[in-house]
C-alpha positions as CSV (number, residue, x, y, z in Angstrom):
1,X,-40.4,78.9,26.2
2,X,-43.6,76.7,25.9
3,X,-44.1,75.0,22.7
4,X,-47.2,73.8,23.1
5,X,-50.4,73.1,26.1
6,X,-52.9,70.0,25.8
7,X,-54.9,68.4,28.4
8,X,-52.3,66.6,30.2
9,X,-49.3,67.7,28.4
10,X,-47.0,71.0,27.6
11,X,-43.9,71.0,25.7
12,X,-41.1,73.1,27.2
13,X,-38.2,73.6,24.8
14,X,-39.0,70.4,22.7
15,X,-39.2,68.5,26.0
16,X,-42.6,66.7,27.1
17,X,-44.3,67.3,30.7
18,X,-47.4,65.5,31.6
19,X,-47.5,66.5,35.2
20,X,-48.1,69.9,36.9
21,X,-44.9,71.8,36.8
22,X,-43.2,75.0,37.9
23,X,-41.0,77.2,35.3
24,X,-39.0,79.9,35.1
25,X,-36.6,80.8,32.4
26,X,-34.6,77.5,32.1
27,X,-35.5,76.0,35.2
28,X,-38.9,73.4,35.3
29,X,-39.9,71.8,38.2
30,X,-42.0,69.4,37.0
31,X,-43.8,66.8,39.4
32,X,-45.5,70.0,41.4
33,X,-48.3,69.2,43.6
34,X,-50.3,71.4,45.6
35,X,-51.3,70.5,49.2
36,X,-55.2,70.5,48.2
37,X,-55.0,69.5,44.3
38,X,-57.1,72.5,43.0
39,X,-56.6,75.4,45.2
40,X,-53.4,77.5,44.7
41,X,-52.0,78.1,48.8
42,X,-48.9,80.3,50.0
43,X,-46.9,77.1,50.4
44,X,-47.4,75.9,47.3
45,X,-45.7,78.5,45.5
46,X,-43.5,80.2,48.0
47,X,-40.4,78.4,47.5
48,X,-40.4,79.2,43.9
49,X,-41.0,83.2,45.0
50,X,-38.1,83.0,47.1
51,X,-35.8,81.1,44.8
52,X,-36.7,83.0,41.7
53,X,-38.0,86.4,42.8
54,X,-40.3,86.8,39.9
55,X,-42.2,90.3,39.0
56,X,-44.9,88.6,37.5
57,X,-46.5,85.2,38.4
58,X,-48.5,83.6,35.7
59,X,-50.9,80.8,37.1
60,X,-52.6,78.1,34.7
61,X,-55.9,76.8,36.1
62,X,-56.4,73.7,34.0
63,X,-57.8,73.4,30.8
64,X,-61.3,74.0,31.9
65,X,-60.1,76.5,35.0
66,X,-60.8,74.4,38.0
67,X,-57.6,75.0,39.9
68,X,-58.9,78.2,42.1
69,X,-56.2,80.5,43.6
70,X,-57.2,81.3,47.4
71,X,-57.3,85.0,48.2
72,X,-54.7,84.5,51.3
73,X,-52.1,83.4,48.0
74,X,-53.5,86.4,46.2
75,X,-52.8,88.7,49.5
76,X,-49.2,87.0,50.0
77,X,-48.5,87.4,46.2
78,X,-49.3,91.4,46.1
79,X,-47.6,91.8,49.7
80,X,-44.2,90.5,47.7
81,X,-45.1,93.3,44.8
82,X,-45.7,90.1,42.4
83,X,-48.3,90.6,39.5
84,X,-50.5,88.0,39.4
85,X,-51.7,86.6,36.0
86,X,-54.8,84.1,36.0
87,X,-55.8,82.0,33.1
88,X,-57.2,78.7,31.6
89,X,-53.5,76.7,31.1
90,X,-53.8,76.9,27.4
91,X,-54.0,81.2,27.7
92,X,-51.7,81.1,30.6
93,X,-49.1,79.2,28.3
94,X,-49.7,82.3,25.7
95,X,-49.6,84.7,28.3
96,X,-46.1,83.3,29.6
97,X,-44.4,83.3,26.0
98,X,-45.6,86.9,25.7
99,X,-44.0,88.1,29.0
100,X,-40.9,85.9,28.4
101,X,-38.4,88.1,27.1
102,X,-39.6,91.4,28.8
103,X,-39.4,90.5,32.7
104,X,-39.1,87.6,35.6
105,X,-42.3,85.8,34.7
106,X,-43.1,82.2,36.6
107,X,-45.4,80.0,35.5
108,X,-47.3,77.7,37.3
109,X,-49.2,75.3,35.6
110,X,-52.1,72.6,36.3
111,X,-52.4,70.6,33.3
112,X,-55.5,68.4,33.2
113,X,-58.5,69.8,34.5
């Protein structure tokens, strides 16, 4: 679960993060980059949809939303029958703790702007 979201930091069961990072249930893969640093592409997520097979996917934007998600991901997403969740980090991290217990929810989080 996510503890906590600030510019440039999240807390993930009492551990700090200050780079964009990846989670689902126990797993964080923290040091994610994207291949252009604020737009969300197929390959920037898809090994996580194939490891994890999540039913929902909830993607943090940045604290002032600048991370865009480009409508070939969006297409891709809803070919795999993945919900797609898009939010300001600091909702998204919410929005995540909400849908923790009650499916597969990945997160996917920018964390500064």
């Amino acid at each position: 679960m996510i503890n906590s979201y600030n510019f440039g930091k999240m807390v993930i069961d009492g551990k700090k993060y200050s780079s964009d990072l990846i989670i689902f249930q126990e797993v964080v893969w923290d040091s994610w980059w994207r291949n252009k640093g604020h737009e969300l592409c197929i390959a920037d997520i898809k090994q996580a949809v194939e490891d994890f097979t999540p039913s929902t996917i909830v993607v943090g934007t940045g604290k002032f939303g600048m991370m865009k998600i480009l409508p070939e991901t969006e297409e891709y997403l809803k070919s795999q029958n993945i919900n797609l969740i898009v939010q300001k980090s600091e909702n998204a991290a919410l929005t995540y703790n909400k849908l923790f217990n009650s499916e597969k929810v990945l997160g996917a989080f920018h964390l500064t702007c």
